[in-house]
Backbone as CSV, one residue per row, in Angstrom:
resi,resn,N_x,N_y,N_z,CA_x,CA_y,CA_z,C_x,C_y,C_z
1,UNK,3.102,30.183,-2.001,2.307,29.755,-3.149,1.868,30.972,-3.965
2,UNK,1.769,31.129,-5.360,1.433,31.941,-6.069,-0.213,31.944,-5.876
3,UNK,-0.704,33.311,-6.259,-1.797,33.875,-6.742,-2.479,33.183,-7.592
4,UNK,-3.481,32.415,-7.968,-4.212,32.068,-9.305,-5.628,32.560,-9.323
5,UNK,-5.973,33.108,-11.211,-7.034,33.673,-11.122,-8.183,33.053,-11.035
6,UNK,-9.618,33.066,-10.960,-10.648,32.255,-11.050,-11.650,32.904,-11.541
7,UNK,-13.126,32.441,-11.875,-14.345,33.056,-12.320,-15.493,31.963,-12.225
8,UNK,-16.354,32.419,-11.620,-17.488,31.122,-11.049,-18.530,31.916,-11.817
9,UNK,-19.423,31.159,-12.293,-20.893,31.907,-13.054,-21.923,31.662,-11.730
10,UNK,-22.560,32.551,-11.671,-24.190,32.132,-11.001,-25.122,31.849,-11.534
11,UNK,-26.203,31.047,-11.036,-27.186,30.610,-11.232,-27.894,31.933,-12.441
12,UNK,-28.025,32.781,-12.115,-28.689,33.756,-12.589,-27.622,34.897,-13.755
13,UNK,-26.585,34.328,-14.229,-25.674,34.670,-15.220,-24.608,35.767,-14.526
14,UNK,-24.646,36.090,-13.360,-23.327,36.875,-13.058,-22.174,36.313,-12.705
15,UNK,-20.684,36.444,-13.509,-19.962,36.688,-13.150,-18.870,36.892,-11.647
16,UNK,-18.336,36.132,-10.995,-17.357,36.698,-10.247,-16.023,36.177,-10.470
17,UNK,-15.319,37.137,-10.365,-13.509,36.955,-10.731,-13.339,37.544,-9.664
18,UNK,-12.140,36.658,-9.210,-11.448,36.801,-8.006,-9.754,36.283,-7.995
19,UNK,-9.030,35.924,-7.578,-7.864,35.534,-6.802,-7.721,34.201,-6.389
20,UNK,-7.102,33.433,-5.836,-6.857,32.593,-5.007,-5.352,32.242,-4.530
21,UNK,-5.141,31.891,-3.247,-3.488,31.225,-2.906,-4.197,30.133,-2.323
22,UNK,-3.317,28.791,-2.473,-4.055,27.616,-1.495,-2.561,27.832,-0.279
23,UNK,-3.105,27.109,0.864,-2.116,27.665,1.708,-2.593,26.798,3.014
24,UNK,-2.049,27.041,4.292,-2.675,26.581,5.586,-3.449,26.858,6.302
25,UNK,-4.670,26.163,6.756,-5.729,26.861,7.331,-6.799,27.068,6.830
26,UNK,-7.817,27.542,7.099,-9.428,27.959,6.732,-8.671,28.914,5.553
27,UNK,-9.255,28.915,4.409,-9.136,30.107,3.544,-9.883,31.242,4.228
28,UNK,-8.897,32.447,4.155,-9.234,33.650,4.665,-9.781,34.200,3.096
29,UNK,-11.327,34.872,3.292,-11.768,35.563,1.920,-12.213,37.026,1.974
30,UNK,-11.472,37.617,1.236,-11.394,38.926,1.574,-12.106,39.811,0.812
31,UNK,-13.925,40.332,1.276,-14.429,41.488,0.513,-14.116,42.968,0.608
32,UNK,-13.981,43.308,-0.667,-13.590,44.622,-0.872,-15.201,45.478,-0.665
33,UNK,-14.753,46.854,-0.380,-15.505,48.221,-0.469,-16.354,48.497,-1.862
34,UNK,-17.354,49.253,-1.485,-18.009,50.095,-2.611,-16.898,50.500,-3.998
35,UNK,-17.130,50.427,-4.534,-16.091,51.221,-5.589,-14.936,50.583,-6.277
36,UNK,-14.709,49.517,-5.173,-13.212,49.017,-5.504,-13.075,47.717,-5.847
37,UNK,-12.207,46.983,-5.676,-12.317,45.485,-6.098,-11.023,45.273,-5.280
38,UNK,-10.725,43.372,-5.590,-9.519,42.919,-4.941,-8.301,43.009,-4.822
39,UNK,-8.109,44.166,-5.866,-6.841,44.794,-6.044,-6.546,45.850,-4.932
40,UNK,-7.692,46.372,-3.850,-7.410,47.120,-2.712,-6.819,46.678,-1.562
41,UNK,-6.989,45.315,-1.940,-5.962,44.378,-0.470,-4.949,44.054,-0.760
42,UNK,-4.151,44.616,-1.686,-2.849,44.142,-2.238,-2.060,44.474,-0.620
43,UNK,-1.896,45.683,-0.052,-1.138,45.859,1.092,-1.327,45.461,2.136
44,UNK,-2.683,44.734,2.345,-2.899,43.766,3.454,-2.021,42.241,3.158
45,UNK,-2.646,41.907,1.866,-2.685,40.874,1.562,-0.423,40.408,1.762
46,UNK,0.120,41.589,1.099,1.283,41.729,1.224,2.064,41.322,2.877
47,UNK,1.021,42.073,3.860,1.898,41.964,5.390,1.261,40.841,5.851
48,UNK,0.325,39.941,5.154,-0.171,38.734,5.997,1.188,37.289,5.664
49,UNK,1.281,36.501,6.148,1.484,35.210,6.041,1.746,34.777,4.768
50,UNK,2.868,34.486,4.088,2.911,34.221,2.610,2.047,32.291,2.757
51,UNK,2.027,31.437,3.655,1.358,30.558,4.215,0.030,30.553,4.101
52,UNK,-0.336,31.742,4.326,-2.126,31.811,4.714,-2.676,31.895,3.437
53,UNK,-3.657,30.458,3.284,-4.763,30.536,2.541,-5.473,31.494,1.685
54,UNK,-5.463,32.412,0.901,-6.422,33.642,0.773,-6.852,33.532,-0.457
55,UNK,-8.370,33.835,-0.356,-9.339,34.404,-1.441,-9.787,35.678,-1.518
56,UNK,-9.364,36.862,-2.728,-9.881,37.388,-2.770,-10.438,37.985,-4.047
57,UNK,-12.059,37.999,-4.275,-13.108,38.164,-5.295,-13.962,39.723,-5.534
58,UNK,-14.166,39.827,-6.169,-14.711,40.958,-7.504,-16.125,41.283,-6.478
59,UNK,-16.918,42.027,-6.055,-18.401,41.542,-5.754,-19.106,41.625,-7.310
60,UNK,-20.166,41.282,-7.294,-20.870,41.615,-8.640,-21.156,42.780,-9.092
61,UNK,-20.374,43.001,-10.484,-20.696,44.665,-10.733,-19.423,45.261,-10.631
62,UNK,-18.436,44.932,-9.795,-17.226,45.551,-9.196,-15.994,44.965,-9.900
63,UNK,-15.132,45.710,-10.583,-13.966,44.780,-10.957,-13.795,44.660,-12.090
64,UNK,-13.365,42.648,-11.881,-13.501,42.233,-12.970,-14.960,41.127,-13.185
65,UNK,-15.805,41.182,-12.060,-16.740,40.965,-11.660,-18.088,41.617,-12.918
66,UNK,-18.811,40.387,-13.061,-19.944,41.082,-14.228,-21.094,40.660,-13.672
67,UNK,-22.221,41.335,-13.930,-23.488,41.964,-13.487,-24.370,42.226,-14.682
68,UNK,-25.443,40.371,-14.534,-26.618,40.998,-16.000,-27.931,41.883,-15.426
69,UNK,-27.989,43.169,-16.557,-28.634,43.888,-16.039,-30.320,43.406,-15.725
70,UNK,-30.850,44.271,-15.429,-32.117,44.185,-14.600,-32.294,42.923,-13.563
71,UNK,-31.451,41.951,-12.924,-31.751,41.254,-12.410,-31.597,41.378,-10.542
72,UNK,-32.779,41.300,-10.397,-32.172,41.608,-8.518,-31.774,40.444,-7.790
73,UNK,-30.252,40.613,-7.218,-29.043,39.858,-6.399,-29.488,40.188,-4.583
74,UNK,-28.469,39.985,-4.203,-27.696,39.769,-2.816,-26.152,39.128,-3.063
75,UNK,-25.448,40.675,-2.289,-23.847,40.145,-2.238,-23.933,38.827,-1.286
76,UNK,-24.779,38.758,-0.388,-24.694,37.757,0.206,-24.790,35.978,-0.132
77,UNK,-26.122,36.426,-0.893,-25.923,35.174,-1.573,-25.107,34.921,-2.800
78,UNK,-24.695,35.788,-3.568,-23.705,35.831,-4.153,-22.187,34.897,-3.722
79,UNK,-22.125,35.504,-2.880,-20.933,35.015,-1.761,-21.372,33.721,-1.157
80,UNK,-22.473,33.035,-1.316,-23.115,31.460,-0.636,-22.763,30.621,-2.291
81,UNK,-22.876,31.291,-3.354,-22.406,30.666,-4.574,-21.017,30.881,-4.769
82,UNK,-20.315,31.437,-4.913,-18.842,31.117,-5.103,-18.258,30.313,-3.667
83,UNK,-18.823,30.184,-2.595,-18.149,29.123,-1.503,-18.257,27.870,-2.059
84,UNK,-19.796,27.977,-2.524,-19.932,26.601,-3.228,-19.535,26.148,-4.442
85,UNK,-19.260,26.696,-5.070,-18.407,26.710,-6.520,-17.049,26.032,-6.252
86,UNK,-16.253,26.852,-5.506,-15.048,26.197,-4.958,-14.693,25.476,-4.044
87,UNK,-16.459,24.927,-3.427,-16.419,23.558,-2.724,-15.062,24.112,-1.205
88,UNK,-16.073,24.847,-0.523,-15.227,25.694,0.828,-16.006,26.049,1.610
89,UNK,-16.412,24.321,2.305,-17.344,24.460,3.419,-17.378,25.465,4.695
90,UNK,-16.214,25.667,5.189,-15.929,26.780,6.048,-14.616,27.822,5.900
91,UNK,-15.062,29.088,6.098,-14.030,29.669,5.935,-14.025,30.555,7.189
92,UNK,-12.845,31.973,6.829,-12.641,32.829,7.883,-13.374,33.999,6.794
93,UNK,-13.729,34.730,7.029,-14.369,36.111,6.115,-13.958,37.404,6.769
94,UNK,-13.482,38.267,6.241,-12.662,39.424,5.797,-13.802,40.459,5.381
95,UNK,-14.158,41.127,5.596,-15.178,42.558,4.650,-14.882,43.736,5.019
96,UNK,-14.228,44.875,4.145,-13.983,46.012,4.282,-15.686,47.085,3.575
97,UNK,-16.320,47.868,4.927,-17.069,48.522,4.450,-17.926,47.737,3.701
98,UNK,-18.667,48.217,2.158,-19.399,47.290,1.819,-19.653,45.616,1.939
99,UNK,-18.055,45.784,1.836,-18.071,44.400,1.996,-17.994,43.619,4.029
100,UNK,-17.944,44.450,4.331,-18.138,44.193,5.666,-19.826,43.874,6.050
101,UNK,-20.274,45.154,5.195,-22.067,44.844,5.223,-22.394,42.787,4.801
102,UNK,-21.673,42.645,3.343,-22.035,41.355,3.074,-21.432,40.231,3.978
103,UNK,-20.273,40.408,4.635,-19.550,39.460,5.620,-20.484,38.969,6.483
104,UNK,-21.070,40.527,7.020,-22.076,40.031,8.436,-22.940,39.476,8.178
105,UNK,-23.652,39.708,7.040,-25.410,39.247,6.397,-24.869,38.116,6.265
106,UNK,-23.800,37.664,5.145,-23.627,36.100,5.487,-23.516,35.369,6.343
107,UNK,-22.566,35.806,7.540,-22.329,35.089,8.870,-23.841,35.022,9.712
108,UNK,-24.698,35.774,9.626,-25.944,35.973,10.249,-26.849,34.755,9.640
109,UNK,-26.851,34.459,8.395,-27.625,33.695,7.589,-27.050,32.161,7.366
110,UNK,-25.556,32.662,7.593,-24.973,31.144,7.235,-24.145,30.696,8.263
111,UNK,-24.240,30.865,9.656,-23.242,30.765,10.705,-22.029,29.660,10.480
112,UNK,-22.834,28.425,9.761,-22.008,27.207,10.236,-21.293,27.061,8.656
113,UNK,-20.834,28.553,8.383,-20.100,28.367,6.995,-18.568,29.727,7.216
114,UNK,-19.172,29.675,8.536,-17.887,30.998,9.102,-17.178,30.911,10.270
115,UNK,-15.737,30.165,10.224,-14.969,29.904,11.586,-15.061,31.121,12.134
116,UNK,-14.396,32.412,11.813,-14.093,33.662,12.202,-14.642,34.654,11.501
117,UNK,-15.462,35.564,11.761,-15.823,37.123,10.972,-14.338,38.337,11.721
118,UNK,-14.354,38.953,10.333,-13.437,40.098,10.629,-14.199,41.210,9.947
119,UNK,-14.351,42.024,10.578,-15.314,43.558,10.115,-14.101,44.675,10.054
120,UNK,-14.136,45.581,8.556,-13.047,46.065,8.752,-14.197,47.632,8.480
121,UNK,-14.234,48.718,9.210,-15.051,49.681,8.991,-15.985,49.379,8.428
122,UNK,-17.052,48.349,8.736,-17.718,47.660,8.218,-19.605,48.755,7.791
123,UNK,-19.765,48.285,6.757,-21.407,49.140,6.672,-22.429,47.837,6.792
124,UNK,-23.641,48.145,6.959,-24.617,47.452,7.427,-25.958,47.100,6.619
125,UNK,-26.080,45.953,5.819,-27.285,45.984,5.308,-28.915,46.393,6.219
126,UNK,-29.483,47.431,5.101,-30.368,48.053,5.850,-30.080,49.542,6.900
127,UNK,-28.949,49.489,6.711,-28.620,50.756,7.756,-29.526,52.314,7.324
128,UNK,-29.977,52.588,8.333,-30.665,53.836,8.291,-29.577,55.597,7.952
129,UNK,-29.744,55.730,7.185,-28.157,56.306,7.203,-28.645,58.080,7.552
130,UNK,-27.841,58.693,7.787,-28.025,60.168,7.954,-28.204,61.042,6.648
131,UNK,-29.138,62.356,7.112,-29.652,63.475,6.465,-28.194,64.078,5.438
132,UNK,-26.887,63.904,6.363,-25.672,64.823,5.655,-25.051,63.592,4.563
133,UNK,-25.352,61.907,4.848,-24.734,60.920,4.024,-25.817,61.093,3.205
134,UNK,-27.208,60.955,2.940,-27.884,61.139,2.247,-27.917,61.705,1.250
135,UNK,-27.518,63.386,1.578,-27.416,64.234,0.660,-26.405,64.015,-0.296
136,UNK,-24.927,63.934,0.513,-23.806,63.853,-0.476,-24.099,62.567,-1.594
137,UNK,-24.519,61.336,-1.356,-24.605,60.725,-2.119,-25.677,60.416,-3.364
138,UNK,-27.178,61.642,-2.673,-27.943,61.878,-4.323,-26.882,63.129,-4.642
139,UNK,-26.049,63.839,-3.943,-25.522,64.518,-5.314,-24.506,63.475,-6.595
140,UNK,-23.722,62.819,-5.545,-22.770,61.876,-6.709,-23.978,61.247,-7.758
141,UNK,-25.350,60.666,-7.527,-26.054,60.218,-7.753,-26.313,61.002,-8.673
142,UNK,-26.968,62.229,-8.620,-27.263,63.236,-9.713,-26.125,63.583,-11.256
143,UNK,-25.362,63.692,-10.866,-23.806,63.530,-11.449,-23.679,62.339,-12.759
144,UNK,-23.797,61.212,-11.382,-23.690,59.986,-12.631,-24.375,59.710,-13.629
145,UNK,-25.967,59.739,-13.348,-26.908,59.706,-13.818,-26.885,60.912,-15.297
146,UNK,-26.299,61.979,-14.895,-26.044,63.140,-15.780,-25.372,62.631,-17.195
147,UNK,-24.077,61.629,-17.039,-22.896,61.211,-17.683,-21.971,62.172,-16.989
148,UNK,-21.595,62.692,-16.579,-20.563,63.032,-15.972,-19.898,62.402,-14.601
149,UNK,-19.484,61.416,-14.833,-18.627,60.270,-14.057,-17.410,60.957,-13.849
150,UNK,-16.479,61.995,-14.413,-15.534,62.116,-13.879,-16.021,63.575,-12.625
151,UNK,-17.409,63.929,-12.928,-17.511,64.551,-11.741,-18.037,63.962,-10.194
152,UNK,-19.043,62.858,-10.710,-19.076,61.917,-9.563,-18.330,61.003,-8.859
153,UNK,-17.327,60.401,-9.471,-16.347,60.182,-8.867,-14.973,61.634,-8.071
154,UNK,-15.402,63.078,-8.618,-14.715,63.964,-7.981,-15.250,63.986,-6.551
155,UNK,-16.731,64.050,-6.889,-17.352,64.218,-5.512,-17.188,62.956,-4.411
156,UNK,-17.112,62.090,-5.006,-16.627,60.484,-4.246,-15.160,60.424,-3.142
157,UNK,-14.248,61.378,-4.211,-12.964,61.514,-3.966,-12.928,62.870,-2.523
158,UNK,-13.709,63.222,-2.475,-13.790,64.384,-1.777,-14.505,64.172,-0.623
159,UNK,-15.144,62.726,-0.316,-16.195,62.765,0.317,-15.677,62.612,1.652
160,UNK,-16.354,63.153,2.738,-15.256,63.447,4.240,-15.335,61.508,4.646
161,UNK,-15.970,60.467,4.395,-15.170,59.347,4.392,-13.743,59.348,3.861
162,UNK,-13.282,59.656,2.812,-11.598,59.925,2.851,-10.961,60.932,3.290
163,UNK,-11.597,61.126,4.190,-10.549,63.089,4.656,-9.317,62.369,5.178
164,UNK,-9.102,61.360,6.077,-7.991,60.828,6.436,-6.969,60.125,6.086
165,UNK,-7.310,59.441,4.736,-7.099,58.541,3.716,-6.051,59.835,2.559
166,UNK,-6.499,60.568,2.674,-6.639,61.558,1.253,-5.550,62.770,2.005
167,UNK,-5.156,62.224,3.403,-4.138,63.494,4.147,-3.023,62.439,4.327
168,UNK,-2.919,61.138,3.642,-1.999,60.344,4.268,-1.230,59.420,3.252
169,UNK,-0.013,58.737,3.074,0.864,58.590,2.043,0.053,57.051,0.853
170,UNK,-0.959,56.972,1.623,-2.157,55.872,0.516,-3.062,56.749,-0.115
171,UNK,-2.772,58.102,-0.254,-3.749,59.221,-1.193,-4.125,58.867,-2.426
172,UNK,-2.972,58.707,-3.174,-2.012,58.098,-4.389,-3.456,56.840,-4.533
173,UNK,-2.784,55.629,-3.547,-3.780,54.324,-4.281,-4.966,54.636,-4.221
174,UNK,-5.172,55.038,-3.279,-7.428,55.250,-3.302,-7.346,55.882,-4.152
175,UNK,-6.801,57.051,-5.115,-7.390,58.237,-5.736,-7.354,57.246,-7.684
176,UNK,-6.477,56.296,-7.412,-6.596,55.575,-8.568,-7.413,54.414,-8.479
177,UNK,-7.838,53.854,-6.911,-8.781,52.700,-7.284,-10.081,53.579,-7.700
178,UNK,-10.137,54.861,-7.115,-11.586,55.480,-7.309,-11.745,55.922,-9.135
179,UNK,-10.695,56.501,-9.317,-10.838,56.945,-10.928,-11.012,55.391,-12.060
180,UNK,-10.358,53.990,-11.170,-10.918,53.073,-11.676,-12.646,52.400,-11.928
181,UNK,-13.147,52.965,-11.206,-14.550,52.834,-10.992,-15.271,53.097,-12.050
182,UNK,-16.259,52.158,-12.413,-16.944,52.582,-13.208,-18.209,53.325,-13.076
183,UNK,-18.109,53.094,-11.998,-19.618,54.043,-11.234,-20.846,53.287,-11.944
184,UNK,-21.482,52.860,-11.923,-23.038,51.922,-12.385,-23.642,52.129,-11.324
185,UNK,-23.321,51.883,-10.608,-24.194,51.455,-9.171,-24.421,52.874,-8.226
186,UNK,-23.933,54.021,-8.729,-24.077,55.184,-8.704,-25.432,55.395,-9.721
187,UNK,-25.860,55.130,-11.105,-27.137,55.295,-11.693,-28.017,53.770,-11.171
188,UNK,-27.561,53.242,-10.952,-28.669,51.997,-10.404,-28.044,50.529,-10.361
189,UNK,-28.875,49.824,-8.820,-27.923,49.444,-8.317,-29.459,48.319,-8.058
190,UNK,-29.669,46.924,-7.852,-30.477,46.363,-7.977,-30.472,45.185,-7.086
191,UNK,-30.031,45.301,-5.865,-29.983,44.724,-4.679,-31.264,44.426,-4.193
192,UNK,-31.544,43.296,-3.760,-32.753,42.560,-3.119,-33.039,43.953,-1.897
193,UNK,-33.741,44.497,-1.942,-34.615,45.047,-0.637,-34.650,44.048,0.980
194,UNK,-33.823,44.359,1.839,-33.492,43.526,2.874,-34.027,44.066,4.063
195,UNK,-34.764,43.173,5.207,-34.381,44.075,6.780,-33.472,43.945,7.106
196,UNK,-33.279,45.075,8.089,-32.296,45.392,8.665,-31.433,44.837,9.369
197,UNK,-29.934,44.382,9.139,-29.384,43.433,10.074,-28.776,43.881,11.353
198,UNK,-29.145,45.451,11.342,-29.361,45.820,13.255,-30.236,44.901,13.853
199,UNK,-31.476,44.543,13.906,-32.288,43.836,13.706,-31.843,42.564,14.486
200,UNK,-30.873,42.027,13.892,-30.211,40.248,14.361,-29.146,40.364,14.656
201,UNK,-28.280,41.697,14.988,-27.178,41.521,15.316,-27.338,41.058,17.271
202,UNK,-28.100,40.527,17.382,-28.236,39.714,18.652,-27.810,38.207,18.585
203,UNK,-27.982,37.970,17.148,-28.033,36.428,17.031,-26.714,35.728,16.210
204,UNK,-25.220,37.050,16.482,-24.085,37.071,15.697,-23.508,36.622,16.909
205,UNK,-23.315,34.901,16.370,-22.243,34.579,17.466,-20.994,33.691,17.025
206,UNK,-20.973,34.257,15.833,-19.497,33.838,15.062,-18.411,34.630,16.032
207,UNK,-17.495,34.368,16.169,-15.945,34.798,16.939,-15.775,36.047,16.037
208,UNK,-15.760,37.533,16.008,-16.251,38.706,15.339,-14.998,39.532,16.103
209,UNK,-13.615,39.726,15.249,-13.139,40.839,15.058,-13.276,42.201,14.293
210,UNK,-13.679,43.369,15.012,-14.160,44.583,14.574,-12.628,45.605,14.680
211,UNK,-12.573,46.161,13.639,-11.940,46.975,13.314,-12.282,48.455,12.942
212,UNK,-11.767,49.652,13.964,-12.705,50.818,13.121,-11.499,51.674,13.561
213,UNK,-12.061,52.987,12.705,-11.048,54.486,13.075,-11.668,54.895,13.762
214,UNK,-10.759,55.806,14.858,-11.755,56.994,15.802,-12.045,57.970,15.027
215,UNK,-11.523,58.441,13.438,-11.909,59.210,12.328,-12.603,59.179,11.679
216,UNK,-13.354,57.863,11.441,-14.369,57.432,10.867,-15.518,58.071,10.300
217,UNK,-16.502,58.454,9.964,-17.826,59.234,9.925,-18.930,58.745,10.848
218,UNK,-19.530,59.608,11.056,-20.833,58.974,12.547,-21.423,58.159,12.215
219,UNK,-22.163,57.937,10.875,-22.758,57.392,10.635,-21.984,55.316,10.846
220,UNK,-20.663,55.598,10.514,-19.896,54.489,10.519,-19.171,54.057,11.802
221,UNK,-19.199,55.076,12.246,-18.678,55.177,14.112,-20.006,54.397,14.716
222,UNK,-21.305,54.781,14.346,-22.018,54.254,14.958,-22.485,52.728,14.558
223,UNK,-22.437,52.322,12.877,-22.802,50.933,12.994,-21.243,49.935,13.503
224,UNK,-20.344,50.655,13.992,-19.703,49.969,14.703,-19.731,49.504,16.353
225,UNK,-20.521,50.734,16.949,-20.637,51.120,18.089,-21.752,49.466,18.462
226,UNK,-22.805,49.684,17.218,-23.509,48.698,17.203,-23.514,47.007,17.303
227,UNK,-22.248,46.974,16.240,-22.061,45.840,16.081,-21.593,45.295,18.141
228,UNK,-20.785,46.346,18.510,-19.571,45.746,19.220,-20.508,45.857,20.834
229,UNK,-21.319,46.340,21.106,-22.709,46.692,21.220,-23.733,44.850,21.887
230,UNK,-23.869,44.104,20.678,-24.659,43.541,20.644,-24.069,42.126,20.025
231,UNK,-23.253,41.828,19.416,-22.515,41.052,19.278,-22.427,40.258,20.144
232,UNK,-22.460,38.750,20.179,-22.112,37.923,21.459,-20.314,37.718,21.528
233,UNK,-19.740,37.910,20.698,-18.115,37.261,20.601,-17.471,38.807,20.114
234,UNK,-17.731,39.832,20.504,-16.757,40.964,19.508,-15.828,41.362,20.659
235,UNK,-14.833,41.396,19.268,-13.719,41.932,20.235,-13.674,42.957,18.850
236,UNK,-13.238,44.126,19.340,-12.888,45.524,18.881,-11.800,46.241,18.945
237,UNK,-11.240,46.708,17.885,-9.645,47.267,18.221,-10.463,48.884,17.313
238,UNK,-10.358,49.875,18.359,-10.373,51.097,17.560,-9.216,51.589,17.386
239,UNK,-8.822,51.759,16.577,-7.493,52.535,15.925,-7.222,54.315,16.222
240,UNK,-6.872,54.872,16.686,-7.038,56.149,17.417,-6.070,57.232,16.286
241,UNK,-6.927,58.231,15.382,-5.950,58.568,14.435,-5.907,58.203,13.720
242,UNK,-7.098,57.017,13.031,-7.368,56.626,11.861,-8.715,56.443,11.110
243,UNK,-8.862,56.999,9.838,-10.292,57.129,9.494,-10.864,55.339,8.775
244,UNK,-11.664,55.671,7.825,-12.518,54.690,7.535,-11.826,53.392,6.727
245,UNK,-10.410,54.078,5.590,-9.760,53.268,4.872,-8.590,52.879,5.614
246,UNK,-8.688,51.838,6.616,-7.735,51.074,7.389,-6.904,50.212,6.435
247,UNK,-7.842,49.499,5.530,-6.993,48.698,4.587,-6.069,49.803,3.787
248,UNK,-6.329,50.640,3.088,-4.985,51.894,2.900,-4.096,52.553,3.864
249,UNK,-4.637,52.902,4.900,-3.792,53.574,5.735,-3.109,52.987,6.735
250,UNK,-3.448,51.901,7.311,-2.581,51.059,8.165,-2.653,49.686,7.925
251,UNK,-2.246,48.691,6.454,-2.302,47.521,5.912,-1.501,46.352,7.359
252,UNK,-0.206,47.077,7.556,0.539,46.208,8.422,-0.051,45.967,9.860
253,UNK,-0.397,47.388,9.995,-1.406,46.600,11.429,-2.524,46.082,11.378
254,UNK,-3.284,46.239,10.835,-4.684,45.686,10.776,-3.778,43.950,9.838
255,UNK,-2.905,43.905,9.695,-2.383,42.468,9.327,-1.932,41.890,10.664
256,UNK,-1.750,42.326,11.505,-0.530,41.424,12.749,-2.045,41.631,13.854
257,UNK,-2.942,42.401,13.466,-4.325,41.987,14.276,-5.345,41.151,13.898
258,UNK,-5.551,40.931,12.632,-6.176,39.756,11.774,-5.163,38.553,12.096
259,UNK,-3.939,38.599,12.060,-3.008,37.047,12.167,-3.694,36.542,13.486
260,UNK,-2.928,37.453,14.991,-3.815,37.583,16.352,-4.602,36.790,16.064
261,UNK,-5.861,37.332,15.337,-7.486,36.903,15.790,-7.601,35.201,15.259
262,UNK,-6.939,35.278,13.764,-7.169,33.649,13.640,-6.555,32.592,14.413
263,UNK,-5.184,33.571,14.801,-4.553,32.548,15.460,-4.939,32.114,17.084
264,UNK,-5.739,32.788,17.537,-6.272,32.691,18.796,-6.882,31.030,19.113
């Protein structure tokens, strides 16, 4: 089945554009990373199942995804309005990194709207993050804020989250989804203030495939350590020799381990 495009409004005037295939099975919906949009799963999306169901959408702000200013969101609930938009009582959910953060917050909040969670180097709403992530990111921060976007996105491009990504033959696509960026959310970014979903990751008992690199950054090594940790259902595949961008650097396997997990 072909690709078709879509765009759902929210309650509160944002925007999401996304993808769709109708197909067999729970629609699999696939959130993208900080920076990027649904055009980063093209090489997943490629080694999965031409059969399988898939959605994949813009977050707000990201893309082709629009974002009215001053108003404070949640990707999460964001993501509770386009299920309902397209009338898709249950699905399977997909989140790379950022979007791994919104996968879990949803599955945590909305259990009986998620057959399967898949965490792909997933980040964590609320995560306490480190003194060395800290820094690097008020510098990009300083940068953007400046107008100089093609230097904050240099520093983005450089950041030891892609050291592995950026030594390997997907250099090429990340270095153009990143120069695609518009960076906003680098000068301000207007997300609901949340606790921490370390916090409830006791009470995650969706069927939870975790995916991570042993290259990863600590800070991301560890909210994985966490998830897999405390989780009632995780099963974990660490990838040995691979950093944070799994969806770039190994699309085909992290595809024949996502098939695995639904098909279980």
């Amino acid at each position: 089945m072909p690709f078709e495009s879509f765009s759902i409004e929210t309650d509160d005037g944002a925007t999401l554009a996304g993808v769709r295939r109708d197909g067999e099975g729970a629609p699999l919906v696939l959130i993208h990373g900080f920076g990027a949009s649904h055009r980063d799963w093209q090489g997943l999306i490629d080694a999965l199942p031409p059969k399988l169901a898939i959605i994949a959408y813009d977050q707000r702000g990201f893309g082709d995804s629009e974002a009215p200013q001053g108003r404070a969101y949640s990707h999460g609930q964001d993501l509770l309005a386009l299920l309902d938009a397209l009338d898709l009582r249950k699905v399977d959910l997909c989140g790379m990194s950022l979007g791994g953060a919104t996968a879990l917050n949803f599955a945590l909040d909305h259990p009986n709207r998620v057959r399967r969670l898949i965490l792909v180097s997933p980040l964590m709403v609320g995560w306490s993050w480190s003194e060395d992530w800290i820094e690097r990111w008020k510098q990009i921060g300083r940068a953007a804020r400046a107008g100089d976007m093609a230097s904050a996105r240099e520093l983005w491009w450089q950041h030891p989250l892609f050291e592995s990504t950026r030594a390997s033959p997907a250099a090429h696509a990340l270095k153009a989804s990143i120069d695609a960026f518009h960076g906003q959310q680098w000068v301000g970014d207007n997300q609901h203030q949340a606790l921490p979903d370390l916090d409830r990751l006791g009470h995650l008992a969706v069927p939870t495939l975790l995916l991570t690199g042993t290259l990863d950054t600590v800070d991301f090594r560890h909210i994985g350590d966490a998830i897999a940790a405390l989780g009632a259902q995780v099963t974990r595949i660490d990838y040995a020799d691979a950093g944070h961008m799994l969806n770039f650097e190994m699309p085909g396997q992290i595809a024949r381990d996502i098939v695995d997990f639904l098909s279980d």
